[in-house]
C-alpha positions, 0 to 999 in steps of 0.5 A, a space after each residue: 947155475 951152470 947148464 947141463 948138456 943132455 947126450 943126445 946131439 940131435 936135441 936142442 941145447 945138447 953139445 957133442 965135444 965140448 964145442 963152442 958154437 952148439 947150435 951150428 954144430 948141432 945142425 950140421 950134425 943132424 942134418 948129416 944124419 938125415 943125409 944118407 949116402 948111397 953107393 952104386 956097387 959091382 959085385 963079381 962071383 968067380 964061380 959063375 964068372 959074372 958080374 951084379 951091378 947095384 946100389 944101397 946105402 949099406 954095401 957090407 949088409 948087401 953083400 951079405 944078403 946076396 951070398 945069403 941068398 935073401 932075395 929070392 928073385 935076384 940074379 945073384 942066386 946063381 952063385 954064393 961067392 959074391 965079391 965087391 970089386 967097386 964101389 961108387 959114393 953117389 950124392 944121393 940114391 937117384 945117382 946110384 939108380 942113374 948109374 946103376 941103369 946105365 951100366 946095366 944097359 950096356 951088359 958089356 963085361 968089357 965096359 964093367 972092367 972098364 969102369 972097375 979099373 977106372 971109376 972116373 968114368 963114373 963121374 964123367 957119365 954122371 958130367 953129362 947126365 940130363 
């Protein structure tokens, strides 16, 4: 009798791509599904000259929502040309919140310039982070 594989890689016994090992792959699989990467972002509106700094685990739906207006409350309201001038892969959304609270503490267009033309400078903070 020969096996059927189902489609779905997440269920025990399925093989995405003819692997030859489908339980580890199976596994890994899964378990990068479960992981979901979060980014830290700095937009920049030309209109009102000023910049937003955020993180999310979905930039392009994010970007979207501020120039939609979407959040009420948000400091993005000010203009509707909301650009993406960085983003920062985060190992996980407690980094991106770090940084993001970082970077908004020191409310210095200079040090955002800064970090846009060098995001090293990100990984350098994140190197001395407690």
């Amino acid at each position: 009798m020969v096996e059927q594989w189902t489609e779905n890689p997440c269920v025990p016994g399925s093989i995405p791509g003819g692997t030859t090992n489908p339980n580890r792959n199976i596994r890994v699989f899964c378990f990068l599904i479960l992981i979901q990467m979060h980014y830290l972002y700095i937009l920049y509106s030309k209109l009102s000259q000023k910049f937003y700094i955020g993180e999310t685990n979905n930039i392009n739906e994010r970007v979207i929502k501020h120039n939609n207006h979407s959040y009420s409350n948000s400091f993005t309201k000010i203009a509707n040309d909301w650009e993406i001038v960085l983003t920062f892969n985060c190992t996980d959304r407690d980094e991106a919140l770090y940084l993001e609270r970082f970077i908004k503490r020191m409310k210095s267009k200079n040090f955002n310039n800064k970090i846009i033309n060098d995001p090293s400078i990100l990984k350098d903070i994140l190197s001395k982070r407690i």
